[in-house]
C-alpha positions as CSV (number, residue, x, y, z in Angstrom):
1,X,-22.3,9.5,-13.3
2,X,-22.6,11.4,-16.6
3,X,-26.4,9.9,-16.2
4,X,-27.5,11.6,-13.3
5,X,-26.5,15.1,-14.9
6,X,-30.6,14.5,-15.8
7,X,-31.5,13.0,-12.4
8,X,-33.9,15.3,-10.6
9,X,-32.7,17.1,-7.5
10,X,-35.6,18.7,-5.5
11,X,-37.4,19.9,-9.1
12,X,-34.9,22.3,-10.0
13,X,-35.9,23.4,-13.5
14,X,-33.1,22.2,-16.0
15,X,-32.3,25.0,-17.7
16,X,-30.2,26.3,-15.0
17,X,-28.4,23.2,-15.1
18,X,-24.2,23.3,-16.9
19,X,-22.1,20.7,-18.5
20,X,-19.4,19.9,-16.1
21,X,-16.0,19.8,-17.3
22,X,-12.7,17.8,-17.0
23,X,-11.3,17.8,-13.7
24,X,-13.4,20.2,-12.5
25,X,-16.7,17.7,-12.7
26,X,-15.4,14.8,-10.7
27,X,-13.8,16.9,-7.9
28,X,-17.2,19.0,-7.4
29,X,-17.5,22.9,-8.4
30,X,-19.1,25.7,-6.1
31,X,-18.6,28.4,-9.3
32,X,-21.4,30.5,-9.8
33,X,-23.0,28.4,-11.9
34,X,-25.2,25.9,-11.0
35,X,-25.1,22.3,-12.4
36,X,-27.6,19.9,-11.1
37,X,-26.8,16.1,-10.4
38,X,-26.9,13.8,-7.1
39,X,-23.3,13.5,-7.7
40,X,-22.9,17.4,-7.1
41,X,-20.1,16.8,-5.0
42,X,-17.8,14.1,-6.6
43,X,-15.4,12.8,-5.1
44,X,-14.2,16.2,-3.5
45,X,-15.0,15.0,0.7
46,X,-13.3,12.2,0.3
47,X,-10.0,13.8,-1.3
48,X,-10.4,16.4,1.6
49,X,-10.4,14.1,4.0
50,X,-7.6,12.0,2.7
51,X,-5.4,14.7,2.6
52,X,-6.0,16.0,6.1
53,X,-5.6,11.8,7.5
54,X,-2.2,12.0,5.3
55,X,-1.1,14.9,7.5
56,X,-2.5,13.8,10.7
57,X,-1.0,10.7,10.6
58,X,2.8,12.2,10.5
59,X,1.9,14.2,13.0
60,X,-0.9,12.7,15.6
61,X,1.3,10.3,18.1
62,X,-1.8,8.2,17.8
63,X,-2.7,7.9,14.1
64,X,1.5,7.8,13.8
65,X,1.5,4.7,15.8
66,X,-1.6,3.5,14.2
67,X,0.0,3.6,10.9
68,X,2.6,1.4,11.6
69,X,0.1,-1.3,12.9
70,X,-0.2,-3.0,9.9
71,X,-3.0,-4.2,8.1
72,X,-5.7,-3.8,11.1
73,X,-4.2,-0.1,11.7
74,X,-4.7,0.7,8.2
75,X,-8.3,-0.5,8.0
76,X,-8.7,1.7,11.0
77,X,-7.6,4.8,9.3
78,X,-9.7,3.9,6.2
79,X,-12.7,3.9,8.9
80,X,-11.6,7.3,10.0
81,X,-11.5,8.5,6.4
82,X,-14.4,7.7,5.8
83,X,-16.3,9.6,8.5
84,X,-14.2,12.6,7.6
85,X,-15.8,12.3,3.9
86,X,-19.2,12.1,5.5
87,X,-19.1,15.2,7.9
88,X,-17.3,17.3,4.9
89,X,-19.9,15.5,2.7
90,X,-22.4,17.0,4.9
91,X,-20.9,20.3,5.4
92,X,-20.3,20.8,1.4
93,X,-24.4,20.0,1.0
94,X,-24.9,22.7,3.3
95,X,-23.4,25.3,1.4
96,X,-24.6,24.0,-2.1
97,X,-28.0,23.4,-1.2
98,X,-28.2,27.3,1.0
99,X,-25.9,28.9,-2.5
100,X,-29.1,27.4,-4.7
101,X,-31.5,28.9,-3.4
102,X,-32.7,31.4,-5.7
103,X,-32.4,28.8,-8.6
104,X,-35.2,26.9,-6.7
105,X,-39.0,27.3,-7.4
106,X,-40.0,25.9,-4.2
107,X,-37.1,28.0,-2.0
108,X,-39.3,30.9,-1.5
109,X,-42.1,28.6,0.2
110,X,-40.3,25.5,1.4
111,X,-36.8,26.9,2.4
112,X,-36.5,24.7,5.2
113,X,-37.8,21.9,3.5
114,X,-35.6,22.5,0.3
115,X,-32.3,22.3,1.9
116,X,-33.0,19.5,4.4
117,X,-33.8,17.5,1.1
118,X,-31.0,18.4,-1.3
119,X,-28.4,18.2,0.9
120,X,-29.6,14.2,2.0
121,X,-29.6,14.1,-1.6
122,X,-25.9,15.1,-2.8
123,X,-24.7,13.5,0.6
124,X,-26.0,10.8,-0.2
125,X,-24.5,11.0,-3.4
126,X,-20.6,12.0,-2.3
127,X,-21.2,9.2,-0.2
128,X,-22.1,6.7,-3.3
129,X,-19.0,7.8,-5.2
130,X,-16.7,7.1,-2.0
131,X,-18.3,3.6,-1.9
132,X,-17.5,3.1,-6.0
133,X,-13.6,4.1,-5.0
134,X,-13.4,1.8,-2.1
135,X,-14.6,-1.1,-4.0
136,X,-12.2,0.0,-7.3
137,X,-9.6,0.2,-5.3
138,X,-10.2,-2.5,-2.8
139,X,-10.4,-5.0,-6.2
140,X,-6.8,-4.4,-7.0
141,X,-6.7,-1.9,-10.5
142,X,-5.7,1.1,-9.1
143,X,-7.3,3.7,-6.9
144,X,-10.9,4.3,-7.8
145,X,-10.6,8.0,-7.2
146,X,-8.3,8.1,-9.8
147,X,-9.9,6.3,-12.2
148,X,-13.2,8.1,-11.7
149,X,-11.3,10.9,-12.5
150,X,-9.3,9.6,-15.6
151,X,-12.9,8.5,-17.0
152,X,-14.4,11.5,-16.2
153,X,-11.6,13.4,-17.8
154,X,-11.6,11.0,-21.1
155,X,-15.0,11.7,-21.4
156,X,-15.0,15.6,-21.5
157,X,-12.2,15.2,-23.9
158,X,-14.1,13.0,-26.4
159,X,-17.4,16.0,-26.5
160,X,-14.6,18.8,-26.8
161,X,-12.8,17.2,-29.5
162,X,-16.2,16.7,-31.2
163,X,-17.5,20.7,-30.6
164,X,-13.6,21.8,-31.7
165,X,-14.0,19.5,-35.1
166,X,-17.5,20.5,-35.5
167,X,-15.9,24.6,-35.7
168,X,-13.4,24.1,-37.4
169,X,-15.0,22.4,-40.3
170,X,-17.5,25.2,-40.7
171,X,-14.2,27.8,-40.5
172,X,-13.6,28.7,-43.9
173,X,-9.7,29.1,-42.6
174,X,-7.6,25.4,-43.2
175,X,-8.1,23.6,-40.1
176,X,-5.1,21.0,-40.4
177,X,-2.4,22.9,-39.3
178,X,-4.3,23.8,-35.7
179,X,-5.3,20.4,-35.3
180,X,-1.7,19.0,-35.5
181,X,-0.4,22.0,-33.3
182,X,-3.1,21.0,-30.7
183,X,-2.0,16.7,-31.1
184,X,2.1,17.9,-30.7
185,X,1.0,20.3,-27.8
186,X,-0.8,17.2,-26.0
187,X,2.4,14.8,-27.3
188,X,4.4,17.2,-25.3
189,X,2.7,17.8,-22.6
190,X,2.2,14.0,-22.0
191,X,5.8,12.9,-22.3
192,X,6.4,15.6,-19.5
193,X,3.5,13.8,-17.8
194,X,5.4,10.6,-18.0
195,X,9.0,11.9,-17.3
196,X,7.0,13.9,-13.8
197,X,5.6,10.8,-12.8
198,X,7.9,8.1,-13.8
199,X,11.3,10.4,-12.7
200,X,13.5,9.0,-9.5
201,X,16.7,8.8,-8.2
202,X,17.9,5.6,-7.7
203,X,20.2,5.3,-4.4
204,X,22.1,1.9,-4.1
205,X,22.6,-0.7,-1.5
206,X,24.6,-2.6,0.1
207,X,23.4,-5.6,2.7
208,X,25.8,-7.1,5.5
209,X,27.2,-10.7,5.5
210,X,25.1,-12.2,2.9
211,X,24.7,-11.9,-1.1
212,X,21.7,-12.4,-3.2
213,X,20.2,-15.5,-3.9
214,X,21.0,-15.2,-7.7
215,X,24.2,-13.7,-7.3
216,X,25.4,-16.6,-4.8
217,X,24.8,-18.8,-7.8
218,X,27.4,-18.7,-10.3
219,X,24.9,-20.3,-13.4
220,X,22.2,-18.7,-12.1
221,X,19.2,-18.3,-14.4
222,X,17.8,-15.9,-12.8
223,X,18.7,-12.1,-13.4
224,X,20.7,-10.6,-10.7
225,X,18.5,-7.2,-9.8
226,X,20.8,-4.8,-7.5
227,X,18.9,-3.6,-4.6
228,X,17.9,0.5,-4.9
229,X,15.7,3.0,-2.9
230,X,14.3,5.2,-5.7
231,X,13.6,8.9,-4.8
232,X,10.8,9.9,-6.8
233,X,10.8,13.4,-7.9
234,X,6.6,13.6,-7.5
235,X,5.9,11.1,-4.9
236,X,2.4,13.1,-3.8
237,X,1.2,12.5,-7.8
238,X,-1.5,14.9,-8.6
239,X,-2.0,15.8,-4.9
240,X,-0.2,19.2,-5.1
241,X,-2.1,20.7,-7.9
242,X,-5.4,19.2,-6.3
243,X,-4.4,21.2,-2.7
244,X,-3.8,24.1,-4.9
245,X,-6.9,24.2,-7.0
246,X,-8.7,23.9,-3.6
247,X,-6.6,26.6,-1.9
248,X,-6.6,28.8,-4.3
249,X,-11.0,28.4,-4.7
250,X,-11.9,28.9,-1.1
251,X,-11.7,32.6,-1.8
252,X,-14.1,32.4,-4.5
253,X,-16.7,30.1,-1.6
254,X,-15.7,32.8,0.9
255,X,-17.1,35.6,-1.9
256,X,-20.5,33.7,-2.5
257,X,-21.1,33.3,1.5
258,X,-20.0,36.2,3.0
259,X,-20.5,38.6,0.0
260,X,-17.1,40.8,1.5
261,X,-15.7,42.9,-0.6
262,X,-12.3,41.7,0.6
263,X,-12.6,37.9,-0.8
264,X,-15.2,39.9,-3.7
265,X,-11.4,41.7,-4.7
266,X,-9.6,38.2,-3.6
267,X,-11.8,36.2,-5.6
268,X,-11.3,38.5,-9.0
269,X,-7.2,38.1,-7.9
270,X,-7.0,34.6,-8.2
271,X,-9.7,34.2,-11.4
272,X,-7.7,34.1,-14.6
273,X,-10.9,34.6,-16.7
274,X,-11.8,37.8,-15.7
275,X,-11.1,41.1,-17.0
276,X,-11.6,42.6,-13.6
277,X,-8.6,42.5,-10.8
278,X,-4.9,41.5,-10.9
279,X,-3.0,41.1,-14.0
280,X,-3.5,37.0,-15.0
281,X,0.5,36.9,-14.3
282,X,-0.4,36.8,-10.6
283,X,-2.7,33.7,-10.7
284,X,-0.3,31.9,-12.6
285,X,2.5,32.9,-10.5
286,X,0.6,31.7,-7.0
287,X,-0.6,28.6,-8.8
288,X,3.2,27.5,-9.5
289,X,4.6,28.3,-6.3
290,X,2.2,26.6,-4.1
291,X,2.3,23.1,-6.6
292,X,6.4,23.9,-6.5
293,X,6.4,24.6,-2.4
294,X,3.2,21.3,-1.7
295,X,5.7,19.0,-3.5
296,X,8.8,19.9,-1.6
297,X,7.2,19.6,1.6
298,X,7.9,16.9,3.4
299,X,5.8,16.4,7.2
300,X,7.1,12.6,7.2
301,X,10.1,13.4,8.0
302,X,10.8,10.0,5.4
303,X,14.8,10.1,5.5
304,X,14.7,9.1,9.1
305,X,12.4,6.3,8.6
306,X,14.1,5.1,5.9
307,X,17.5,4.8,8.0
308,X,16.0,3.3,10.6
309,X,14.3,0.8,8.5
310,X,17.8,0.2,7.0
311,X,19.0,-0.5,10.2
312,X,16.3,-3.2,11.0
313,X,16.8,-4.9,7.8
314,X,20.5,-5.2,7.7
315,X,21.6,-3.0,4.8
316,X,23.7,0.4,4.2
317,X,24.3,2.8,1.8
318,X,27.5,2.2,0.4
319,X,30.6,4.7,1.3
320,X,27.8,6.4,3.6
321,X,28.2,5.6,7.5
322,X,24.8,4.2,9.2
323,X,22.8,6.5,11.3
324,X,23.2,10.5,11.2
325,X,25.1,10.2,7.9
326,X,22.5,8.0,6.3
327,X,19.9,10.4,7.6
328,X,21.9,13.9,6.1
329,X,22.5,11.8,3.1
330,X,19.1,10.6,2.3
331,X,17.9,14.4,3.5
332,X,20.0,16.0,0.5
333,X,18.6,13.6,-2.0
334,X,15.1,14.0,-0.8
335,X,15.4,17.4,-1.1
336,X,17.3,17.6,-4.4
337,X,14.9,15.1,-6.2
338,X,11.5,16.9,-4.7
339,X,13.1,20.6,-5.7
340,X,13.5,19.6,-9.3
341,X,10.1,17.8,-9.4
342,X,8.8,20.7,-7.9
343,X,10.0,22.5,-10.3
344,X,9.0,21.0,-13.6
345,X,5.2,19.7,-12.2
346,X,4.7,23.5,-11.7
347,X,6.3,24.3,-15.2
348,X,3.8,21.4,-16.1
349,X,0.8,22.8,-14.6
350,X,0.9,26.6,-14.8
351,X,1.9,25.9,-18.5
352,X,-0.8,23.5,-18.9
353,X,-3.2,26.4,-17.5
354,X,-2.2,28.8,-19.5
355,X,-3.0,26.8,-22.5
356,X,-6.3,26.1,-21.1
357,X,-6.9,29.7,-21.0
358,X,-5.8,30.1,-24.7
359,X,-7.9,27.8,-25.9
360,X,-10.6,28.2,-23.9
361,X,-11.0,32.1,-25.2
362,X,-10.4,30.8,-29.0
363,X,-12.7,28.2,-28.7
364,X,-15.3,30.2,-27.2
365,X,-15.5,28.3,-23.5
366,X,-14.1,24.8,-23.9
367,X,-11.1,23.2,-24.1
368,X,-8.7,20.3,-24.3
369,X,-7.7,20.4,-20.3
370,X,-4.2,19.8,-20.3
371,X,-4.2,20.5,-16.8
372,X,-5.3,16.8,-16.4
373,X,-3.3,14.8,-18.4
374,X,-1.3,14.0,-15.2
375,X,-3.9,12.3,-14.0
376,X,-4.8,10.2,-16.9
377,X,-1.1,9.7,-17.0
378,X,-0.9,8.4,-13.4
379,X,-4.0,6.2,-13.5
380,X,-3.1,5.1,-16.7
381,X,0.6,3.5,-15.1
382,X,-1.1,2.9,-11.8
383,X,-4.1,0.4,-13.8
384,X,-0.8,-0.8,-15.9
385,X,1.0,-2.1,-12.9
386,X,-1.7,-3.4,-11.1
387,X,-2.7,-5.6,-14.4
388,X,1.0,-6.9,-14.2
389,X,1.0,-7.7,-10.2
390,X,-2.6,-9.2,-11.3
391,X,-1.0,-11.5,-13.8
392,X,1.9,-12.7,-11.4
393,X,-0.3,-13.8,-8.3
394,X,-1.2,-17.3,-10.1
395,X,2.3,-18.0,-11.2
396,X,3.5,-16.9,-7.7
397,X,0.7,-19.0,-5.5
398,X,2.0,-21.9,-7.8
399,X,5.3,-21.2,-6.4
400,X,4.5,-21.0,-3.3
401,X,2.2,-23.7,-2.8
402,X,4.9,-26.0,-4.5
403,X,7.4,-25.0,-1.6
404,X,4.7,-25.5,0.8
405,X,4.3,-22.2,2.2
């Protein structure tokens, strides 16, 4: 992808073409500048869309039902994703290839002509890049979009670290004590990552009229592992500060299509970078409550799917009563788990921002992009586990085949 930064699109002259950065190039960008690659969109429809089938799905009575189908109900709602990423694909090329055209040479005579062509183009490829995720994730490492991401990501960080050495060893001030503030910064910041991703709450239980296999046997070599439901305090991952990033820029797409005054003012309101508008204290503080209010919000209504699946499989929560007490039970853990991950991913992620902002005016324009070490941190333990699981499926078809199965 980095590649077709060079790949021509409808002979747009390159010098009004921008390096991308960090997250902000593999999710797509409609800023006011204008960066010029058949991947113009990323991966941005099919996030869109994924998010919107998440939601529809908890609350359609069709796409609910459909989601409990199994395998073949699953491969449905992939089908729907997809043609959700391919009308939003479509609509997003609209509004890039109409916002360009006074960076086009050919606009002023072949207007028609010039959007019909570049938005086949970036459609084309958003739709490419959905194709890449599928496959990734469809192989068994992880989810693709994440890992286009994470390498996206990895590779902005290795041209800023080069252009922040590359300063500093012209600076006639000592370098090494900013370096090793920015390396404990990034320590930091990715141990938080971990503990935000990696945090649950483990609730125990207890199954009716029957024991473990292991712990039926007295010598047992196998380790007895006590059954749990663990609560994770982030269980959307990186999806709340995604749905915020987008929330919080469809003022700024507003302002470029509408040319109000009213999204013109909202759109200086919620840009940290500008010297024009609201105090940056008022971005932040939006940022942080929307991550804090998209991570306690829960449409799945999960505790009552939980208890019923209890139910089905013949287990309890011990000292809790099956049914409505499971259900207010499980409620005030949800709740106490999500409002405390709430709470530190958007400690996590307006600090992280802030930062960003620092550097980015010391720097002059670039920086590390803490922001998105919670993705590299989640793809990087997503890719782990799925290398593990990879290395158990011989031992296991061994074991299975050996018991006939």
């Amino acid at each position: 992808m980095e590649a077709t930064r060079f790949s021509p699109n409808h002979f747009y002259p390159h010098r009004f073409q921008t390096k991308p950065n960090a997250l902000r190039d593999e999710l797509g960008d409609f800023t006011a500048e204008l960066k010029l690659s058949i991947f113009q969109l990323g991966i941005s429809p099919q996030i869109i869309a994924s998010i919107i089938m998440q939601v529809l799905c908890h609350v359609v009575p069709s796409l609910v039902k459909l989601r409990k189908e199994g395998l073949d109900g699953h491969e449905k709602i992939k089908s729907y994703i997809w043609w959700m990423s391919f009308g939003f694909a479509i609509l997003e090329a609209l509004i890039v290839a109409c916002y360009s055209l006074p960076y086009s040479i050919y606009a002023a005579t072949y207007r028609v002509k010039h959007v019909m062509v570049t938005s086949i183009l970036l459609v084309c490829g958003a739709m490419t890049i959905t194709w890449i995720c599928d496959t990734i994730s469809e192989s068994g490492f992880g989810q693709g979009s994440s890992l286009i991401i994470c390498v996206g990501i990895l590779t902005g960080y290795m041209e800023t670290l080069y252009k922040m050495l590359t300063q500093l060893s012209v600076s006639a001030v000592s370098w090494w004590p900013y370096v090793l503030a920015v390396l404990g910064i990034f320590t930091i910041v990715t141990m938080w990552a971990v503990v935000v991703t990696e945090g649950c709450r483990k609730v125990k239980l207890q199954y009716y009229g029957f024991k473990l296999a292991s712990a039926a046997r007295e010598h047992s070599p196998i380790t007895e592992v006590e059954p749990y439901i663990p609560f994770n305090i982030n269980p959307a991952g990186m999806q709340p500060v995604l749905t915020t990033s987008y929330l919080l820029a469809f003022p700024s797409i507003l302002a470029s299509l509408l040319r109000s005054p009213f999204w013109e003012h909202a759109k200086e309101m919620l840009n940290p970078e500008t010297s024009v508008g609201a105090e940056p204290w008022v971005y932040y503080s939006i940022y942080a409550f929307f991550v804090f209010l998209f991570n306690i919000f829960d449409i799945a209504n999960m505790p009552k799917e939980i208890a019923d699946y209890l139910n089905k499989m013949g287990a309890r929560i011990p000292n809790i009563k099956p049914g409505k007490a499971t259900i207010e039970y499980l409620s005030k853990v949800q709740a106490s788990t999500r409002f405390w991950g709430g709470l530190l991913l958007s400690v996590l992620a307006t600090t992280s921002s802030v930062l960003d902002h620092y550097l980015r005016r010391v720097n002059a324009g670039f920086a590390i992009g803490f922001t998105s070490v919670l993705i590299i941190v989640g793809s990087i333990i997503e890719l782990r586990r799925s290398y593990q699981a990879y290395n158990v499926m011989p031992s296991l078809s061994n074991a299975l085949r050996r018991y006939g199965v």
